[in-house]
N, C-alpha and C positions, 0 to 999 in steps of 0.2 A: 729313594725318593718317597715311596709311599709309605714305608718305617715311618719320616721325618713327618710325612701330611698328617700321619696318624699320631703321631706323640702333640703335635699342634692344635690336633681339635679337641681331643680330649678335654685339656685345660676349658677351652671353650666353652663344651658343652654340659661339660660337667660329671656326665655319666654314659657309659655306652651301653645299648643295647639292644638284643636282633631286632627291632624295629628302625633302626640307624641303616641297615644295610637292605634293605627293603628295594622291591624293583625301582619305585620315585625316584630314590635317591642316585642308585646306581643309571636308572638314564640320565639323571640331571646332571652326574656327571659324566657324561657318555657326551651330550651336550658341549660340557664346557672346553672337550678338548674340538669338537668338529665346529664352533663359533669361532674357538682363539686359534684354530688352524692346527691342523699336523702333522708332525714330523720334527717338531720343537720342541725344544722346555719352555720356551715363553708365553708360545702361543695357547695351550692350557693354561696357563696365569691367567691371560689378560681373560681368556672366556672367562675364565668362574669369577673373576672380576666382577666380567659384564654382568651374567646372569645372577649373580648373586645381586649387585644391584638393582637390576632390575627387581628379583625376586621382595627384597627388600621395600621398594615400594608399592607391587602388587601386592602384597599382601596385606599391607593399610591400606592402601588407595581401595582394590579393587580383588577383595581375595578371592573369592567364586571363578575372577579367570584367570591366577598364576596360572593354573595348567593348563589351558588354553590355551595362553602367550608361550609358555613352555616349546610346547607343538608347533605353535607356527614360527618361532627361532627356528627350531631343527628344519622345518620344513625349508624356508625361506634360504636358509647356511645351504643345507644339502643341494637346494636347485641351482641358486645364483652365488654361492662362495665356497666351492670343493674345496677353497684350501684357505677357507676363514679367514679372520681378520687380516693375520698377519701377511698372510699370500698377496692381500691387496694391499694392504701397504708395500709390501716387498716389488709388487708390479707398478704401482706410481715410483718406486724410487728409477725403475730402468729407462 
């Protein structure tokens, strides 16, 4: 799976390099599995989703505080969604 993540961003990005793997990146994805919930394959989707969304428009709208917002997802996930998105979907469906 992470082979597959990596042959996909490539293309992307264009070029790789040790500033790609940098602490930022590695919590923002740290992030996107504890938002889209774990113990899934989906639920890391749907977070880097989110936060890549989000990220997306912080950083036209509002770039000074992507990392900000960054910190308070994780904060916000960790306190009231131990088991991220998909946990609470999975609890309204019972």
């Amino acid at each position: 799976l992470c082979g597959l993540a990596g042959a996909l961003y490539v293309p992307q990005v264009g070029i790789i390099n040790p500033s790609e793997m940098s602490p930022t990146n590695s919590i923002e994805a740290a992030i996107w599995v504890a938002l889209g919930g774990r113990g899934t394959l989906i639920g890391p989707v749907l977070g880097a989703g989110l936060v890549n969304g989000a990220k997306s428009y912080f950083t036209v709208a509002m770039p000074e505080y992507w990392q900000l917002f960054l910190g308070l997802i994780f904060i916000i996930v960790t306190l009231f969604l131990p088991r991220g998105v998909i946990g609470l979907l999975r609890k309204g469906d019972r």
